[in-house]
C-alpha positions as CSV (number, residue, x, y, z in Angstrom):
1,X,6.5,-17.4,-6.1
2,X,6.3,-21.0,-7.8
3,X,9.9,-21.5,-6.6
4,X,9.5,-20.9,-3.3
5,X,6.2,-23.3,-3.7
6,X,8.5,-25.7,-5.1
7,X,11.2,-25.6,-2.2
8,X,8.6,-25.8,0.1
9,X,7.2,-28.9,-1.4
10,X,10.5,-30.5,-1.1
11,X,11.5,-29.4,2.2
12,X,8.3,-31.8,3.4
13,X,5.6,-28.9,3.5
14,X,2.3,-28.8,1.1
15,X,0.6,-26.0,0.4
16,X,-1.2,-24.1,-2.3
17,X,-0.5,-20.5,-3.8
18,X,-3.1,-18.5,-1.7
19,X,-1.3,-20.1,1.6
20,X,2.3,-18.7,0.3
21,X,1.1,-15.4,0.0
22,X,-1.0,-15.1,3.1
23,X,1.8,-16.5,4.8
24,X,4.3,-14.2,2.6
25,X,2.4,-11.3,4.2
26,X,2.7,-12.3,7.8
27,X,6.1,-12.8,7.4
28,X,6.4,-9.3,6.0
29,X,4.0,-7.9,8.7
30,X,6.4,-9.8,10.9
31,X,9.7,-8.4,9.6
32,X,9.0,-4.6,9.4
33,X,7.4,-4.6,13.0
34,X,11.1,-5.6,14.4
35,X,12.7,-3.1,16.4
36,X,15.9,-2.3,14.0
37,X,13.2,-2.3,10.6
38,X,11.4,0.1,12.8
39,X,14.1,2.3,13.7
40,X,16.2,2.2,10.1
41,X,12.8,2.9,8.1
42,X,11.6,5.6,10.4
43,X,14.5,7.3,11.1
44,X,14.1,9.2,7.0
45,X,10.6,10.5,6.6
46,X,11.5,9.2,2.6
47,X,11.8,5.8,3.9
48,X,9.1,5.9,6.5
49,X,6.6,7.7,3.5
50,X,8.1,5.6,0.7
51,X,9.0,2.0,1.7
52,X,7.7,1.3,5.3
53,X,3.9,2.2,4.1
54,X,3.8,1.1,0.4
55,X,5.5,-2.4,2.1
56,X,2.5,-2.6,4.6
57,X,0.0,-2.0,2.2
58,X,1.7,-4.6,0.3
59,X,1.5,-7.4,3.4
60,X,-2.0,-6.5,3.6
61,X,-2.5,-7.0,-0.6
62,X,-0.6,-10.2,0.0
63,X,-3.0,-11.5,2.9
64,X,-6.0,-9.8,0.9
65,X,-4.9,-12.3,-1.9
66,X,-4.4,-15.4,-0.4
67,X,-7.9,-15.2,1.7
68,X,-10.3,-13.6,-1.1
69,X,-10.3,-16.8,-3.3
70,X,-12.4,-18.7,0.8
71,X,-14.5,-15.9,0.9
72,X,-17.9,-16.7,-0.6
73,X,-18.4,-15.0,-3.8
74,X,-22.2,-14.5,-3.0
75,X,-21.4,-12.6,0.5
76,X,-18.7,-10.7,-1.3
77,X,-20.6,-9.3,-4.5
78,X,-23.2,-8.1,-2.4
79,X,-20.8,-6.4,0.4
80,X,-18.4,-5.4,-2.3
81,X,-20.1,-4.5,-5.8
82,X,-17.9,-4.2,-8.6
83,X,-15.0,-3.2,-6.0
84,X,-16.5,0.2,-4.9
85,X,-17.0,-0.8,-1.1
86,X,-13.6,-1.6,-0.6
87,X,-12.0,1.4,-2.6
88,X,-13.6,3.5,-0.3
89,X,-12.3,1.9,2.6
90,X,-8.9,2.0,1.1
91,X,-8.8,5.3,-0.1
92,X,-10.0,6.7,3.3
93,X,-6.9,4.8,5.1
94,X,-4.6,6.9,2.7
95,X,-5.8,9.8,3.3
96,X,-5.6,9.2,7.2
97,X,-2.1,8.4,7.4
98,X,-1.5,11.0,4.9
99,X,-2.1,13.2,7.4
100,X,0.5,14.4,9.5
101,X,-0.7,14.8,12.6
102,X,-1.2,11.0,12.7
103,X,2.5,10.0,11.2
104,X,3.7,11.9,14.0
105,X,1.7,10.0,16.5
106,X,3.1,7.2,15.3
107,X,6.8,7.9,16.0
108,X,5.8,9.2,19.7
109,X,3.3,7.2,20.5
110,X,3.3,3.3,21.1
111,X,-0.2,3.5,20.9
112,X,-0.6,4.8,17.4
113,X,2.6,2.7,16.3
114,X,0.3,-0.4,16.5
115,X,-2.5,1.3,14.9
116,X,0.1,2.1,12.3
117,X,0.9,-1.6,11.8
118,X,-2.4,-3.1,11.9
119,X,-4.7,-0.6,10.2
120,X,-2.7,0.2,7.4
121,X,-2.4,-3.7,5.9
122,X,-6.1,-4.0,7.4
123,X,-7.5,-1.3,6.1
124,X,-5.8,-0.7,2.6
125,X,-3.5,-3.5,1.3
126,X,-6.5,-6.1,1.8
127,X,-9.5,-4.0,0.5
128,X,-7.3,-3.3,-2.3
129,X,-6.7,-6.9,-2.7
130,X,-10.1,-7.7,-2.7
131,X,-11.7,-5.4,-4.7
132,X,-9.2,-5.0,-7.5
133,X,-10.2,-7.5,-9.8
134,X,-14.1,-6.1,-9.6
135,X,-12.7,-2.9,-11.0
136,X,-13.4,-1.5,-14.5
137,X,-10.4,-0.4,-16.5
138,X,-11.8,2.8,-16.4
139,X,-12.0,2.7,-12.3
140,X,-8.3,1.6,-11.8
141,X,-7.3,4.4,-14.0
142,X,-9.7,6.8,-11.8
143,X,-7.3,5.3,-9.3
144,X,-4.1,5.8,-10.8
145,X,-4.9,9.0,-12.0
146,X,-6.2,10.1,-8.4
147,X,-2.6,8.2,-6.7
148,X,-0.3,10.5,-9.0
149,X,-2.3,13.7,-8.2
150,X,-2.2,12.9,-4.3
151,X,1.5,12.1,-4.6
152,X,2.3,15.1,-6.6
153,X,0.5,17.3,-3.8
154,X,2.1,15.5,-0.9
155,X,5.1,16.1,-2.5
156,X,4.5,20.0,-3.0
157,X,3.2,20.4,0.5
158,X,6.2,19.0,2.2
159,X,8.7,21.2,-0.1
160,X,6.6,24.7,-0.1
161,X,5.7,24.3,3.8
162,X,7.9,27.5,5.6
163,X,7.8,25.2,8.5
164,X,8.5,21.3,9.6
165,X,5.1,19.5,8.6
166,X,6.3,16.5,10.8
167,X,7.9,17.2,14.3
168,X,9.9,14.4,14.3
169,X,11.7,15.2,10.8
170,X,13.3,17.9,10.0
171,X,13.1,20.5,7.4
172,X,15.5,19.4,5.1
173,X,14.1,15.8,5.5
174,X,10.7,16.9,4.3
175,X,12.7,19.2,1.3
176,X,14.2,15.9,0.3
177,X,10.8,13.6,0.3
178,X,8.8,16.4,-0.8
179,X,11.1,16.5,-4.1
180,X,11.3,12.8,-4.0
181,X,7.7,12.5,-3.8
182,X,7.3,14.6,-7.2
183,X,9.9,12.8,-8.9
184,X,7.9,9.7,-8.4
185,X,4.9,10.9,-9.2
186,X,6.3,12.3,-12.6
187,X,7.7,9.1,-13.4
188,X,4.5,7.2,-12.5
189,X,2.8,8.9,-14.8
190,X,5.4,8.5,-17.4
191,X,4.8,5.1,-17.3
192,X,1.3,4.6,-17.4
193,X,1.7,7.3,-20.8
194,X,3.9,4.6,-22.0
195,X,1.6,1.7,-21.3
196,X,-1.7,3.9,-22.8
197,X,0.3,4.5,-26.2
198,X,2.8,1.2,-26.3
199,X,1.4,-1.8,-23.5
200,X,-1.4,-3.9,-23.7
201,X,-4.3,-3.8,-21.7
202,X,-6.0,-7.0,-19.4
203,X,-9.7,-6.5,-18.9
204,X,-10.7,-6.8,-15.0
205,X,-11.8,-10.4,-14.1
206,X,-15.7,-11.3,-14.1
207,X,-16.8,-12.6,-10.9
């Protein structure tokens, strides 16, 4: 990030932090809508489930961080208390396009691929963003905890269904993220294990 900044600054162009990352986020927004991102990242349920998501969640976090530091604090302590508000909308966007029905939809119909595109930064990368530093360390690991299980299920659902979950994959597409899915989950958690015995621990930022 600070050597981008710096490139930036020498190529003639001045801007702070929170501009690169919103900006960072547009671009990324920008790139993965493209017709050939689209079609490489959704043609493997693994990489539509496992990169093309988590990477528009993480446009929206990017925009989410660039834009929380305008936003008054006063309006957004009392929309937003201690992170709860926008949790819930984030969490609700997972499990939507968790679902599916709707992942499907998204393939077929044009429709739903820009709902796709503009909900899922909207909706989860920038609540995230903005309610992540209100969180207790207890509530992020609430989240964490709840992430892994979800994965984990996903994962089981996709592997132990007799039949294809997702009409446009097929079954031995769902096997492999299914399995996948588990794999990650169990390392996830392997880490955070790791971190609770062996890392250090940042307490949440006061607003």
């Amino acid at each position: 990030m600070e050597a981008a900044m710096t490139l930036m600054r020498k190529a003639g162009f001045h801007c702070d932090r929170m501009h690169l990352q919103s900006a960072l986020g547009v671009v990324l927004i920008g790139v993965l809508s493209l017709p050939h991102s689209r079609a490489a990242l959704e043609s493997s349920l693994i990489h539509h489930m496992l990169i093309q998501i988590p990477l528009l969640v993480l446009s929206g976090w990017l925009v989410g961080k660039g834009v929380v530091d305008r936003i008054s604090v006063t309006s957004l302590k009392r929309w937003n208390e201690r992170g709860v508000a926008g949790l819930i909308v984030a969490l609700f966007g997972m499990l939507f396009w968790m679902i599916p029905r709707w992942l499907d939809a998204s393939l077929s119909e044009p429709l739903w691929e820009v709902i796709k595109f503009v909900s899922i930064p909207l909706m989860i990368g920038l609540p995230l963003a903005i309610s992540w530093p209100h969180l207790s360390s207890f509530a992020r690991a609430v989240v964490w905890s709840n992430a892994i299980s979800m994965l984990l299920f996903i994962g089981w659902l996709y592997v132990s269904a007799p039949v294809r979950v997702c009409n446009n994959y097929l079954v031995n597409q769902q096997e492999e993220f299914g399995y996948t899915a588990m794999v990650l989950s169990l390392l996830i958690a392997i880490y955070w294990v790791g971190r609770l015995f062996f890392g250090r621990w940042e307490e949440p930022e006061k607003h």
